[in-house]
C-alpha positions in Angstrom: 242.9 27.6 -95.1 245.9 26.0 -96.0 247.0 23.1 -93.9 250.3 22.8 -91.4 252.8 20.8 -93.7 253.6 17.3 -91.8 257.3 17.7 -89.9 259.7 15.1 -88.6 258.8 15.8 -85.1 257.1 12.3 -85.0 260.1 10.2 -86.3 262.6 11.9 -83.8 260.6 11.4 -81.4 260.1 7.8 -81.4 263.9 7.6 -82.4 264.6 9.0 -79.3 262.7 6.8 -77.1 264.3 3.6 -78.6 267.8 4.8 -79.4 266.8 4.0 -83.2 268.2 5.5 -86.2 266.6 4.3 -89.1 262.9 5.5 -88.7 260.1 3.4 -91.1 256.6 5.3 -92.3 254.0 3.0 -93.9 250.5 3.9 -94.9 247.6 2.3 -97.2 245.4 3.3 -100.2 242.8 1.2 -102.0 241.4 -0.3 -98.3 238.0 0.7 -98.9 237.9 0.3 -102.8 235.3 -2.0 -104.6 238.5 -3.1 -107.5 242.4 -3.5 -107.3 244.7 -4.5 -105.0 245.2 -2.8 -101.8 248.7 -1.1 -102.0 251.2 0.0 -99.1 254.0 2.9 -99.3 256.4 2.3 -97.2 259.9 4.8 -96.7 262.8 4.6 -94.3 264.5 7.7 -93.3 267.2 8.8 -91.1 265.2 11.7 -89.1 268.3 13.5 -87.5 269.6 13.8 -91.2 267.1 13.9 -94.0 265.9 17.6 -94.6 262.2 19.0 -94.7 260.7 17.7 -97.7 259.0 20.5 -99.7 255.6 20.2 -100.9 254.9 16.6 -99.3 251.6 16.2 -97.6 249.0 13.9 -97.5 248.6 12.0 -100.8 245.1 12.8 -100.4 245.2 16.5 -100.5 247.1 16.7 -103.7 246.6 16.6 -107.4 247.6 13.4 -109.4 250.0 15.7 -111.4 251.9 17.2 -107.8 251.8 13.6 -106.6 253.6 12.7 -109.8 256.2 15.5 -109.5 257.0 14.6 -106.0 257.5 10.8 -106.2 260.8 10.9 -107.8 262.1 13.3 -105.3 260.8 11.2 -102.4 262.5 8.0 -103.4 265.8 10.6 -103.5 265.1 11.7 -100.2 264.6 8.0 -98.2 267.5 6.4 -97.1 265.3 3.4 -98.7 261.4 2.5 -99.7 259.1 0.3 -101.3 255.5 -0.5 -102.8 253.9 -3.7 -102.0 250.3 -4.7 -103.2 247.7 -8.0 -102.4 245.5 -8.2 -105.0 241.6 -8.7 -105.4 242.1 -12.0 -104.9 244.2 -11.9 -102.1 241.9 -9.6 -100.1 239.0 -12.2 -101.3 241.0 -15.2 -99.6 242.6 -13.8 -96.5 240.6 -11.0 -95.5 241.0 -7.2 -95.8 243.4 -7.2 -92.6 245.7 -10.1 -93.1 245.7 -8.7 -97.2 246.9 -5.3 -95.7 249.9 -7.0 -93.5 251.0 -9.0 -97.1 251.0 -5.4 -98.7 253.2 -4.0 -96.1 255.4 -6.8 -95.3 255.9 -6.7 -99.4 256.8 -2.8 -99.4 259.0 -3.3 -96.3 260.8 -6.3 -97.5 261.9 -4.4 -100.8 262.9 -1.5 -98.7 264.5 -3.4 -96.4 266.8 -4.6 -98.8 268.1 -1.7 -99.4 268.2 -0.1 -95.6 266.6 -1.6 -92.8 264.5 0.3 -89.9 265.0 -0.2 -86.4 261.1 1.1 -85.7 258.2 1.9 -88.0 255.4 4.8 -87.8 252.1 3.5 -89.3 249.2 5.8 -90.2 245.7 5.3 -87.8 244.9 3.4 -84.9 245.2 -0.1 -85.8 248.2 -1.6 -86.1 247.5 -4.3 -89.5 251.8 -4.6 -89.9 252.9 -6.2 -87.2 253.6 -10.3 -87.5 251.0 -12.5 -86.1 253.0 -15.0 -85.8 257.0 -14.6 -83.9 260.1 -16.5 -84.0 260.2 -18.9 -81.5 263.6 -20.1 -79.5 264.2 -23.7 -82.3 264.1 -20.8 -84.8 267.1 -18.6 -83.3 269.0 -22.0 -82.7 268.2 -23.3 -86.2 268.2 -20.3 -88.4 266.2 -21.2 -91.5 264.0 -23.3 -89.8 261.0 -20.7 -89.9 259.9 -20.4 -93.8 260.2 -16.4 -94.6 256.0 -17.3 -95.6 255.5 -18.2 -92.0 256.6 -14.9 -90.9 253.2 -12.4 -92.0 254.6 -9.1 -90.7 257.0 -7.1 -89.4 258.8 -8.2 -86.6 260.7 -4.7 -85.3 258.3 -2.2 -83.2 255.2 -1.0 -84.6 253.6 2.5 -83.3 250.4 3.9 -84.4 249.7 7.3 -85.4 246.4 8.6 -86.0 246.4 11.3 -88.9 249.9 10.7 -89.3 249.4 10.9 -92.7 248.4 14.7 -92.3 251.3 14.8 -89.0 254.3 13.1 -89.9 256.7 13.6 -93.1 257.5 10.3 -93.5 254.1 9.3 -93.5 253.0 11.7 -95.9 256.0 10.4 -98.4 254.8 7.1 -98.1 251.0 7.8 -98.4 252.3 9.2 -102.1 254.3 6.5 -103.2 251.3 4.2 -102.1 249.0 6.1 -104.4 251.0 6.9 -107.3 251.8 3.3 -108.0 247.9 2.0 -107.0 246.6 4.6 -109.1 248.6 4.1 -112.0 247.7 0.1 -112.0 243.8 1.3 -112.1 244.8 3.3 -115.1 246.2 0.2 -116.9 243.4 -1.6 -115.9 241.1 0.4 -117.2 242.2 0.2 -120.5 241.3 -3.2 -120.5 237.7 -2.6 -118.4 236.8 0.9 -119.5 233.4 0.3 -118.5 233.9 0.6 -114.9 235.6 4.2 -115.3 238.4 3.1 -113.1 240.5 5.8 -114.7 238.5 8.8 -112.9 237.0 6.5 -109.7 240.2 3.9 -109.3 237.9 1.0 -108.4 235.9 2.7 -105.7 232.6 2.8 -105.1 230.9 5.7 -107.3 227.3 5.4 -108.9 228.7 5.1 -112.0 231.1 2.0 -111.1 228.6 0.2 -109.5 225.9 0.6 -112.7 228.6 -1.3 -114.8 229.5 -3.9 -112.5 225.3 -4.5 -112.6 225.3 -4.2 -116.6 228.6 -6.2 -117.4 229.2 -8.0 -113.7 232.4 -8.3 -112.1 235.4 -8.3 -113.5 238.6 -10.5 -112.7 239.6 -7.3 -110.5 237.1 -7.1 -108.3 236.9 -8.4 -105.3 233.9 -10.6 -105.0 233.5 -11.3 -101.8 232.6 -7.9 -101.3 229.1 -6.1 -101.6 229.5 -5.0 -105.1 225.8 -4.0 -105.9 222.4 -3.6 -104.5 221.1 -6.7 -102.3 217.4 -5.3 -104.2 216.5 -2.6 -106.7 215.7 0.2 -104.1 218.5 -0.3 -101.8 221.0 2.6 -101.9 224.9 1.8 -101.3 226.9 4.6 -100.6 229.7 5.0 -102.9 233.3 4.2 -101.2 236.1 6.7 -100.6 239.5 6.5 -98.7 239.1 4.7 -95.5 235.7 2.9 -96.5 234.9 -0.4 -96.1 232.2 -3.0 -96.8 
């Protein structure tokens, strides 16, 4: 059975409640994967004025070639979006959590740029975009005196949405824009490490990936500080997918 397509119902909604216009949709791929950076799509629409969206649904529940198709058309659509990534290395140094908020503040800020939201949607429970750390009242009265690296989030409201990638449009859009780009970095990696297979498992956890990190170790991509392999000979790992983690 074919699933309900995702609707703006979501976005108006919390534009309502906050006498927002600009809505903003973020969502994450790569969070439980054993290689690559973890990457965040990130859209902002105007939901009273932007039309249905054909064909969008979660990034998950499409084909690489459909995904493809329907990220030009997306971009089109938002009044403005963005891509932002943390790396390997990143993850390995701050944690999966504080590497997610980089991602997202990364996607937002080039977004942003372009059109800034008054309020974001952001796919699950936990809200990983938010700023940890807020101005303070010496930064109003001396603007500039807060690095922009001090600032580690977003700093507008934040609501959660579980499924919203499956619920919400904008969501959805994001979650493919998030995946196109993250899968197509695998791809070029894998032309330099082809024995990982990261072309067909894009740095998760399969059987397969985890027999050539054990035959050729671990590659500049991976993250290390990570379980990559067996702790002994008999113990079974099971391999990652979307939403696993260590």
């Amino acid at each position: 059975m074919a699933s309900t397509p995702p609707t703006l119902q979501h976005e108006l909604a919390l534009a309502a409640a906050g006498r927002h216009r600009f809505i903003g949709a973020a969502d994450e791929v790569g969070r439980g994967s054993l290689a690559g950076p973890v990457s965040v799509g990130y859209v902002v629409i105007d939901p009273a004025a932007v039309p249905e969206l054909p064909g969008v649904r979660d990034s998950k529940l499409l084909t690489d070639a459909v995904r493809h198709e329907l990220a030009p058309a997306i971009k089109d659509w938002a009044a403005s979006w963005g891509v932002g990534h943390a790396s390997a290395a990143e993850i390995d140094a701050l944690g999966l959590v504080p590497a997610l908020r980089l991602a997202g503040l990364r996607a937002a800020t080039a977004a942003h740029r372009v059109q800034v939201a008054d309020a974001v949607l952001l796919d699950g429970n936990l809200d990983w975009l938010s700023a940890t750390v807020q101005p303070t009242l010496l930064d109003s009265l001396m603007p500039g005196f807060a690095e922009p690296e001090d600032i580690d989030g977003l700093q507008i409201p934040v609501r959660t949405l579980i499924k919203g990638d499956l619920l919400a449009l904008s969501i959805a859009a994001a979650s493919i824009l998030a995946k196109v780009e993250r899968d197509d970095l695998m791809d070029g990696y894998d032309r330099s490490y082809p024995a990982y297979g990261w072309i067909r498992n894009k740095g998760y956890g399969t059987a397969a990936h985890r027999a050539g990190i054990v035959q050729h170790g671990a590659s500049e991509y991976h993250r290390k500080t990570w379980q990559l392999t067996p702790k002994s000979p008999g113990e079974n790992i099971e391999s990652g997918g979307e939403g696993k983690t260590p």
